[in-house]
C-alpha positions as CSV (number, residue, x, y, z in Angstrom):
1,X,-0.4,29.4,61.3
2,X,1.8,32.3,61.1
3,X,-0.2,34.2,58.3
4,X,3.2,36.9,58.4
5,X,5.4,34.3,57.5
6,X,2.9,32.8,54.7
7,X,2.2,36.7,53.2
8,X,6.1,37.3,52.9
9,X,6.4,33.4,51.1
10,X,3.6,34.0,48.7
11,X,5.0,38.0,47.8
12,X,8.5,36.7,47.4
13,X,7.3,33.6,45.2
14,X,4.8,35.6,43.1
15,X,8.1,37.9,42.5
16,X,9.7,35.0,41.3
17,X,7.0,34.4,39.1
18,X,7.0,37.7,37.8
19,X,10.5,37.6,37.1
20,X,10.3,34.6,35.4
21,X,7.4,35.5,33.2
22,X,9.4,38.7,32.2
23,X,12.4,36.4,31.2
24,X,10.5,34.5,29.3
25,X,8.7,37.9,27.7
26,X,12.0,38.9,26.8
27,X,13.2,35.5,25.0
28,X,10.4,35.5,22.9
29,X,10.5,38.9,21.4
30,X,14.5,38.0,21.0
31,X,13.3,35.8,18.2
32,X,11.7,38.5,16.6
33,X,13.5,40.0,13.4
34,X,15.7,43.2,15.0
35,X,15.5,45.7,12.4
36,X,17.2,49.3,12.0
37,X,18.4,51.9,8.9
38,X,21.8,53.3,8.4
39,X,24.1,55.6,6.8
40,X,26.8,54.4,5.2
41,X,28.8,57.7,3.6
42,X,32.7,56.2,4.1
43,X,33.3,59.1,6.4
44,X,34.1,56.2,9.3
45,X,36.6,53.6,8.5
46,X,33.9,51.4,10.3
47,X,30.5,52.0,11.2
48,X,29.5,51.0,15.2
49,X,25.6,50.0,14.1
50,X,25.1,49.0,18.2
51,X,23.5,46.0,16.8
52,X,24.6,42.4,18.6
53,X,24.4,39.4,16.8
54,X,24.4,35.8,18.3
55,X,26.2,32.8,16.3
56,X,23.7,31.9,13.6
57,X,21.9,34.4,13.3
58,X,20.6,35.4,9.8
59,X,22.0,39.1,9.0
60,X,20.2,40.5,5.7
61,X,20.6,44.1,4.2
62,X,18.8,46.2,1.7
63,X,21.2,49.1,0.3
64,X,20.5,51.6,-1.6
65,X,21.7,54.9,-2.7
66,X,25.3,55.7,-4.7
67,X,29.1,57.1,-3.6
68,X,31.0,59.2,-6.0
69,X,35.2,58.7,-5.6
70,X,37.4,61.9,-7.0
71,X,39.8,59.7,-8.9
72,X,37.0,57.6,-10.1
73,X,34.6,58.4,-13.2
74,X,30.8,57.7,-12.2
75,X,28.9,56.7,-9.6
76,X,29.2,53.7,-7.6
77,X,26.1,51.8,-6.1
78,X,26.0,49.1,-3.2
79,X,27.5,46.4,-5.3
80,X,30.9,48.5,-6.0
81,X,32.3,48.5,-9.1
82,X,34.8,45.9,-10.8
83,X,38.2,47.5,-10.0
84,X,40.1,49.6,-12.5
85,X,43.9,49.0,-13.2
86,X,44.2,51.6,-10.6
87,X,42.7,49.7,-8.1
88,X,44.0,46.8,-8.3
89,X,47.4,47.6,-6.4
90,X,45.0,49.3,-3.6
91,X,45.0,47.9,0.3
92,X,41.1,47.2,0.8
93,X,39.2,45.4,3.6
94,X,38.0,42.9,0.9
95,X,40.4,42.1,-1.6
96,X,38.4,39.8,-3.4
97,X,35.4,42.0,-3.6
98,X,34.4,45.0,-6.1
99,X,36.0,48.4,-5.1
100,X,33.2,50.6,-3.3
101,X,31.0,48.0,-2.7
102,X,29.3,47.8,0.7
103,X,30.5,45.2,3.3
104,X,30.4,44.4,6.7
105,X,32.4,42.2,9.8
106,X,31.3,41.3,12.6
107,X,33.6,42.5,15.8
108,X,36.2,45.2,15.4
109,X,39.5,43.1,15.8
110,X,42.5,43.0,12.9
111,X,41.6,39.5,12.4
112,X,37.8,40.3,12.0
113,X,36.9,39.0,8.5
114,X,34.9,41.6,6.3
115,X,31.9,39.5,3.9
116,X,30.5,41.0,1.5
117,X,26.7,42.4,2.0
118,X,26.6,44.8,-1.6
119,X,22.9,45.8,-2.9
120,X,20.9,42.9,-1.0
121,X,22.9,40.5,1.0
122,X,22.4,38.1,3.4
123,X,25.2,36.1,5.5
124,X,24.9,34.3,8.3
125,X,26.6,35.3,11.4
126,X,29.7,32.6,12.2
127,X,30.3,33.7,15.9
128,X,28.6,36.5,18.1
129,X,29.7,40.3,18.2
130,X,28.7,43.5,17.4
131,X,27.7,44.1,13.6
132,X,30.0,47.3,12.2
133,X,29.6,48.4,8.1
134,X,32.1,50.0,5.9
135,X,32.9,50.7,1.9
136,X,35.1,48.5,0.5
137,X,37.8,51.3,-0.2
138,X,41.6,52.0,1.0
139,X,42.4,54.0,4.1
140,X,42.4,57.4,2.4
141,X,39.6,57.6,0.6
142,X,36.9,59.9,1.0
143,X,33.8,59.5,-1.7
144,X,31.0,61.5,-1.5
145,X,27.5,60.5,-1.2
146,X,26.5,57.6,1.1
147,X,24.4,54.3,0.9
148,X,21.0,53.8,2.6
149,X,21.4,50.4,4.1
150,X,18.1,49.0,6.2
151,X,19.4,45.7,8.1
152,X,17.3,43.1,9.5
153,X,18.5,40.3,12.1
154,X,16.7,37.3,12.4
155,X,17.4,34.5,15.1
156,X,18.8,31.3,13.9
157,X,15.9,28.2,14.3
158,X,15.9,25.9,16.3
159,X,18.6,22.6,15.8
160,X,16.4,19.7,14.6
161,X,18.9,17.4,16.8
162,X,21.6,18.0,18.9
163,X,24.8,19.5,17.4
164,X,26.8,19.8,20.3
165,X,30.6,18.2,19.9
166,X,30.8,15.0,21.7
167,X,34.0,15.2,23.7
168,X,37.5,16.2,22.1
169,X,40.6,13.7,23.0
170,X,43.3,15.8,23.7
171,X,46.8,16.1,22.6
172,X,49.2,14.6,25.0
173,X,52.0,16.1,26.2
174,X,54.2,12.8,25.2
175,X,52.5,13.7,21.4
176,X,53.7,17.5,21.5
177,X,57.5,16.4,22.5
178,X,57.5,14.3,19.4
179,X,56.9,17.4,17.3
180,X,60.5,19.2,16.0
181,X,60.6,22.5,17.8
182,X,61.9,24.2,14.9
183,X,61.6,24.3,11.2
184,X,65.0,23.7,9.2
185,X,65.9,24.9,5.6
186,X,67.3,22.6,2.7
187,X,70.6,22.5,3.9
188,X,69.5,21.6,7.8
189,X,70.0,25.1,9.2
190,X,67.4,25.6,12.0
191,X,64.8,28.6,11.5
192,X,61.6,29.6,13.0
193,X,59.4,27.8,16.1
194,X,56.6,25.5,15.2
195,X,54.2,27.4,17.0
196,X,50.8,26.1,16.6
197,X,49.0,22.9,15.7
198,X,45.3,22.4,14.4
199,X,43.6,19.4,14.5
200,X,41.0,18.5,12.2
201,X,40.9,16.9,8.7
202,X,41.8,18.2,5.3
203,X,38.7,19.5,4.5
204,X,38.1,20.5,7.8
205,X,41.3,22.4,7.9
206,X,40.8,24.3,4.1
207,X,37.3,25.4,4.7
208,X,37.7,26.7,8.3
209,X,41.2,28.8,6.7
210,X,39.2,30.5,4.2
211,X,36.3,31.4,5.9
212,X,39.0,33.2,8.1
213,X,40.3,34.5,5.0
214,X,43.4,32.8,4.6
215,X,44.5,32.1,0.9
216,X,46.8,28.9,0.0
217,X,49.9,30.4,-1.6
218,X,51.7,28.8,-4.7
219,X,53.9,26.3,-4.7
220,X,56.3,27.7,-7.2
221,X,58.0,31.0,-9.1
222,X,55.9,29.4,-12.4
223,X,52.6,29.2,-10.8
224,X,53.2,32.6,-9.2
225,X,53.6,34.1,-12.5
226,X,50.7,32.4,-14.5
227,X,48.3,33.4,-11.5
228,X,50.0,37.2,-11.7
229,X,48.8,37.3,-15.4
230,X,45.5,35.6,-15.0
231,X,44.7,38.0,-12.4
232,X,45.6,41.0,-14.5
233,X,44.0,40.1,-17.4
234,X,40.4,39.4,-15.3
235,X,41.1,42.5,-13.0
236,X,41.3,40.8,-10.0
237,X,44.2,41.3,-7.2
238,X,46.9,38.8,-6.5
239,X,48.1,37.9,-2.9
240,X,49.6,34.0,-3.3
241,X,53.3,34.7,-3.8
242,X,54.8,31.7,-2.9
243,X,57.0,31.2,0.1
244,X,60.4,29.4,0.2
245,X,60.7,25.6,1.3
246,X,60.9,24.7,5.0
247,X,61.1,21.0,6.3
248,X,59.7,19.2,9.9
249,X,59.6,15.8,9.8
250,X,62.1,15.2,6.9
251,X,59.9,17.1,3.9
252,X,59.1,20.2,2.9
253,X,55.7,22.4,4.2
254,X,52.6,20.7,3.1
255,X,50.7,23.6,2.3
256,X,51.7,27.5,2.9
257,X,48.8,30.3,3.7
258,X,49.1,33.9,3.5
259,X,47.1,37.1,4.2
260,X,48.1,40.2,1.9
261,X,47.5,43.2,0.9
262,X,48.2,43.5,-2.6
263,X,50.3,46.8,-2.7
264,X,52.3,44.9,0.2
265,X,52.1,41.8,0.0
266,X,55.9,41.2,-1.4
267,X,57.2,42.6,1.5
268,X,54.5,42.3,4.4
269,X,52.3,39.8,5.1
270,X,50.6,37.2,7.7
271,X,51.7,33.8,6.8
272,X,52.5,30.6,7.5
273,X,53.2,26.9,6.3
274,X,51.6,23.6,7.8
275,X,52.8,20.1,7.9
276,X,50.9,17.0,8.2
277,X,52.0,14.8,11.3
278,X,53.0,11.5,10.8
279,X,50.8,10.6,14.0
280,X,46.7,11.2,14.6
281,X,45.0,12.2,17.8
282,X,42.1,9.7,18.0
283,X,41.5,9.3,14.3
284,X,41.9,13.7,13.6
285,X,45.2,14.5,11.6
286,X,47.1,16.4,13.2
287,X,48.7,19.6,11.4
288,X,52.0,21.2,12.7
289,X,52.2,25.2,11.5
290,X,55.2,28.0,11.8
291,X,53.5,31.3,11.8
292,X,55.4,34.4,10.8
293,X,54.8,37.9,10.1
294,X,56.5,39.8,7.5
295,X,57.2,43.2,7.7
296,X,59.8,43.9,5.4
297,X,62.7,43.1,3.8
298,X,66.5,42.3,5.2
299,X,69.6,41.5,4.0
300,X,70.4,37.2,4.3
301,X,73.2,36.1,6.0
302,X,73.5,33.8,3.5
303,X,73.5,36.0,0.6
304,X,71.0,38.2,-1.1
305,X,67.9,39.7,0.3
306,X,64.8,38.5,2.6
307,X,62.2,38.8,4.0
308,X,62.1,41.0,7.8
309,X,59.9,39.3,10.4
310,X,58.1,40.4,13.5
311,X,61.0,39.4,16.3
312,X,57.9,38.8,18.9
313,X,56.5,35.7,16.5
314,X,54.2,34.9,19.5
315,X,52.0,37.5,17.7
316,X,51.5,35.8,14.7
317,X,50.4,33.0,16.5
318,X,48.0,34.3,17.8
319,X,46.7,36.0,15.1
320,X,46.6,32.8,13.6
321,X,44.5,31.5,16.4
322,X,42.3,34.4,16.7
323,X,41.6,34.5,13.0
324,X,40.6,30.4,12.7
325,X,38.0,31.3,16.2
326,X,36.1,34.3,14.0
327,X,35.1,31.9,11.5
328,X,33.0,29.6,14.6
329,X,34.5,26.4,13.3
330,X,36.7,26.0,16.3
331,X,35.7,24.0,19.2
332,X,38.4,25.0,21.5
333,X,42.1,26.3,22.1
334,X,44.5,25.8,24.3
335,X,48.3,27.0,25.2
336,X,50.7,24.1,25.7
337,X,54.8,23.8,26.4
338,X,57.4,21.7,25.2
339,X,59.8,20.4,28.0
340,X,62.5,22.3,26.1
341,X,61.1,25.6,24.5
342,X,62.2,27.5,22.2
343,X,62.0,31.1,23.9
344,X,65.1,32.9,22.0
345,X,66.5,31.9,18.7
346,X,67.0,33.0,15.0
347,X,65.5,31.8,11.6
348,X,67.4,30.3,9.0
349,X,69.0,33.7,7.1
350,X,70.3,35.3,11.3
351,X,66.7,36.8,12.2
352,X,66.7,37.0,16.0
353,X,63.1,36.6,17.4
354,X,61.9,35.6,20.8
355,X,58.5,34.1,22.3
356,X,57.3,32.9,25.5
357,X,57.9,29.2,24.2
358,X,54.1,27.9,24.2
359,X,52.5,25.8,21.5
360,X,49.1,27.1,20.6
361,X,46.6,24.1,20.3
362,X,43.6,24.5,17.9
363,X,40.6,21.8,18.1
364,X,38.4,22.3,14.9
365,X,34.6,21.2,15.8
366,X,34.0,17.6,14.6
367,X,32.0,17.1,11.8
368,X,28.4,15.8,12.9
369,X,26.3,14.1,10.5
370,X,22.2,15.0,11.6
């Protein structure tokens, strides 16, 4: 036997071993809760904790401690405070939140959704990223005092079955050529791109929009204004100003969806409006969207004023995109092209814009019944 050969096996398999065992050492204390303190004064626009979270993961946070704002009377603990009339025309990460409260997201994109956390909260982490905390306050503002917040991470259990999506039929490319490449107004004039399509039902569709924080917008001038005084009267911001009528297929959007500030939202938003298809892909209905972002206002070559958009609209899409992944409802994306894209055109009231003539693709995960 060559007992040189055997020596070097056994060290290099007992290495293995080793390594093995420390792999497994360190999987096991992952499951312990990951725990740290920190200080949340409002001095950052967003606090790096170093903390990274997986998808599912149980986030929970005990806050103490109080801020003080100069154009504020009092002080203001974890939960915020409801917002004044002041407030309520202020930019803040979470509109729909109490003014000073304390929130967090997780990753530190634009299209990273804050949640709320306030004086003990607990949220369950929709995708993975690093965990960053913040005072629900405008740009500008500088309170003094901070918040104590101690945050624990716990890993998410173990799935009782198997959740993993059985496999997704795809859009075909015959399907995407029978989609209108472009978005008309009542009188047939040809606007923006139809550049994106989700597919996924209703419910599906709604849920997965607001838990990226998307709002549906009203459908008309009437709603609009009964909403405006509701949310007055309770305090609370407004962001669903209704957008005009655009057709695909023959009618008029099926739903519209915005994002707004409320000191900006009549002149600059992220929106866009969604049509139902009058075709599925293996039983999932299929929505067609036109995605714009407003920046301002323009005069209409029609008449009157309108709304200014982004020229590069390939942004917006995916915003869109990027938005609907954060909320870990989507099982996949993916880029596809018409045989006759739309790279350089203008929208209905003689808005030039330009895009690289893709069709963004979004798969929501299947609902699984366990």
């Amino acid at each position: 036997m060559d007992w040189k050969r055997w020596l070097r096996w056994l060290s290099a398999g007992s290495l293995s071993l080793l390594c093995a065992a420390s792999a497994l050492a360190q999987g096991a204390g992952d499951a312990k809760p990951r725990s740290a303190e920190f200080e949340v004064s409002g001095a950052e626009r967003w606090i790096d904790t170093g903390l990274d979270v997986k998808a599912g993961e149980t986030i929970r946070i005990t806050a103490a401690g109080s801020v003080k704002y100069a154009a504020a009377a009092g002080e203001i603990g974890p939960n915020g405070r409801r917002r004044g009339w002041r407030e309520l025309f202020m930019s803040l990460p979470l509109n729909d939140a109490n003014f000073g409260a304390l929130i967090g997201r997780i990753g530190d994109e634009e299209h990273s959704r804050p949640f709320l956390l306030g004086l003990k909260g607990e949220t369950q982490a929709p995708v993975s990223g690093r965990l960053f905390l913040s005072l629900n306050h405008s740009a500008g503002d500088k309170p003094s005092g901070a918040f104590k917040a101690a945050v624990e991470i716990t890993a998410a259990p173990a799935p009782a079955t198997s959740t993993t999506p059985a496999n997704i039929t795809e859009l075909s490319q015959e399907m995407l050529e029978s989609i209108p490449l472009r978005v008309v107004d009542v009188t047939g004039t040809p606007g923006d791109r139809t550049n994106f399509l989700i597919l996924g039902s209703e419910k599906q569709v709604t849920e997965a929009l607001a838990a990226a924080g998307w709002v549906q917008v009203n459908r008309s001038i009437k709603d609009a204004v009964m909403e405006a005084a509701l949310a007055t009267v309770s305090r609370q911001v407004y962001t669903q100003l209704p957008m005009s009528e655009l057709y695909v297929f023959g009618w008029p959007q099926d739903f519209g969806y915005a994002q707004g500030d409320p000191l900006f939202v009549a002149a600059e938003r992220h929106h866009f409006r969604l049509w139902k298809a009058p075709f599925q892909v293996d039983g999932r209905t299929v929505w067609v969207g036109a995605g714009t972002h407003d920046i301002g206002f323009d005069r209409d070559q029609r008449g009157g004023i309108t709304h200014k958009i982004d020229p590069d609209v390939d942004k917006e899409r995916d915003y869109i995109g990027a938005s609907l992944e954060k909320s870990g409802l989507v099982a996949k994306m993916q880029y596809m092209t018409p045989a006759n894209p739309v790279t350089e055109a203008k929208t209905a009231h003689g808005e030039s814009y330009h895009s690289d003539g893709r069709t963004l693709v979004i798969y929501l995960k299947p609902e699984i019944n366990i």
